[in-house]
N, C-alpha and C positions, 0 to 999 in steps of 0.2 A: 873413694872407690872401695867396696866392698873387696873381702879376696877370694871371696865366690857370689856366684849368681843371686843376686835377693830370690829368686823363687828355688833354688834349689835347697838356699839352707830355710827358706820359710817350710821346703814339704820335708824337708829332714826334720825338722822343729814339731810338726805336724805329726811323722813318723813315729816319734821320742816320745810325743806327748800320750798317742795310739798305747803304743808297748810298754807306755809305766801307769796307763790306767791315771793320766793328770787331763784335767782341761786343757782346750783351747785359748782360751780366755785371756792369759798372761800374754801367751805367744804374742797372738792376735794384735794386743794393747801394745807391747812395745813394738812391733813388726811397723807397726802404723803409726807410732810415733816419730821411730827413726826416721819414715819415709815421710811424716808433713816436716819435720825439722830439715831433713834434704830438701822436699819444696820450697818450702820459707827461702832457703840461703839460694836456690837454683831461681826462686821470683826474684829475690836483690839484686842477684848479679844479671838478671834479665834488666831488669830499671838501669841499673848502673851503668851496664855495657851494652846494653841493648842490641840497633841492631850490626854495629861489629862482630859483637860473639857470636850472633847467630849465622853472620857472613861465613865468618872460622868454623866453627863449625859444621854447616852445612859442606863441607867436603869429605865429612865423612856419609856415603851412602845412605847407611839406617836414616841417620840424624834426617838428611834431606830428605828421606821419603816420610819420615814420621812429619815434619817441618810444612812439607807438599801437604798432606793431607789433611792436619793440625789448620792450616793457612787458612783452608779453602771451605772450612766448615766451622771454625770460631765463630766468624763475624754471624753468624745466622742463630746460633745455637749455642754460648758459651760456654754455659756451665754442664751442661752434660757431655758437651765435647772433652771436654777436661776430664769428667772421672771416666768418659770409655777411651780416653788416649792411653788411663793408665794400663790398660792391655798390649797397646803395640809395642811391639821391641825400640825402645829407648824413650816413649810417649810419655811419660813421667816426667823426665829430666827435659826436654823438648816441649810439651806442654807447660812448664812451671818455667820455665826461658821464656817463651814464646808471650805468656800471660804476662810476665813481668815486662817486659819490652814496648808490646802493647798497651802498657801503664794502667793494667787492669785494677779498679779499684781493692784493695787489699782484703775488704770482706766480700768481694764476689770470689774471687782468689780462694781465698780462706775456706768456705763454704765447698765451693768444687772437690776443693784437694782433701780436707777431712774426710769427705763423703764417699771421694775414688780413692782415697789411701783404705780406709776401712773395711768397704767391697771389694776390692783387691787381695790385702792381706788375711784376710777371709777367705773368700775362694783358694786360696795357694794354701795357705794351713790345711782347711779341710780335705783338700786332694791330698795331702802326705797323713793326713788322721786316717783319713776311708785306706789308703794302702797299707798305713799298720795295721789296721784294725782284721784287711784279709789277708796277710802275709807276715809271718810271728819275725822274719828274717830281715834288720835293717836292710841292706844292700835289695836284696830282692821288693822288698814295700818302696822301696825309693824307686827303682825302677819301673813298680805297675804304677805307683802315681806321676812319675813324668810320662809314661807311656798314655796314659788318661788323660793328662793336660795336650800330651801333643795332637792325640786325637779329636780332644775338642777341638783343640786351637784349630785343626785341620776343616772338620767339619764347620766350622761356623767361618773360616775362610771362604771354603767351598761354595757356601750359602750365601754370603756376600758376594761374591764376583756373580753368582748366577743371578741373585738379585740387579744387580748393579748393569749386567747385560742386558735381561731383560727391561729394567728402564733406558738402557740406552736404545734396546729394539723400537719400544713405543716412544719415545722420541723422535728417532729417526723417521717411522711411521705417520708421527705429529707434522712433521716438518714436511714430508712428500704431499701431505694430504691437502697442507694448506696453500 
């Protein structure tokens, strides 16, 4: 367990990298390192303990709605499902359980988690670069780019459920019609 937020110290890192005029590059590299080597040992213990852990664990909320929605869109779509879980709050740790348990072969595995660890830790670096880059004041850049992340995160929320309505409008429509 981290002893803050992986995206908080990734746009702090992001922030640091802004204000001394360094790359991204390094950040980036280990940020997504740390997180496939967390995958890896988060897929064993998926294989290992399968689905017990995931029983215990699903009592924690997050975990069961990341779990719910991870479930119900694996089997159709695997490996992209995997690198956009790495978005959801706890989809990472929950998708990399969830692949291992489901005894997903180890280079489909592999492949997902390189690809969503990398797009991930990218995106989170460059929100805390772009806030140093307009804000010369660590504390105040950390804030415009969590403020930025929560706004997207809000917006593409937004955009989802409306989407997600409206398919279930034409559906329901599907269904009266037939």
């Amino acid at each position: 367990m981290p002893l803050l937020p992986t995206e908080v110290t990734l746009i702090g890192m992001g922030v640091a990298s802004a204000q001394n005029n360094t790359t991204l590059v390094p950040v980036v590299l280990v940020a997504a390192a740390g997180c496939l080597a967390s995958d890896l040992v988060l897929y064993a213990v998926g294989r290992s303990g399968g689905p017990r852990m995931l029983t215990k664990m699903r009592r924690r909320p997050k975990i069961d709605a990341g779990v719910g929605w991870l479930d119900g869109h694996l089997r159709e779509h695997p490996r992209p499902v995997l690198v956009v879980a790495r978005w959801l709050p706890s989809g990472g740790t929950v998708g990399s359980l969830l692949a291992g348990s489901l005894r997903w072969p180890m280079t489909a595995f592999l492949t997902a988690s390189v690809i969503g660890v990398t797009l991930w830790t990218s995106y989170v670096a460059l929100l805390g670069y772009v806030g140093g880059q307009i804000a010369q004041q660590p504390g105040v850049s950390m804030l415009f780019s969590l403020g930025i992340a929560t706004l997207l995160g809000s917006a593409i929320t937004i955009a989802l459920k409306h989407q997600r309505r409206n398919a279930d409008t034409i559906s329901d429509t599907s269904v009266r019609v037939v």
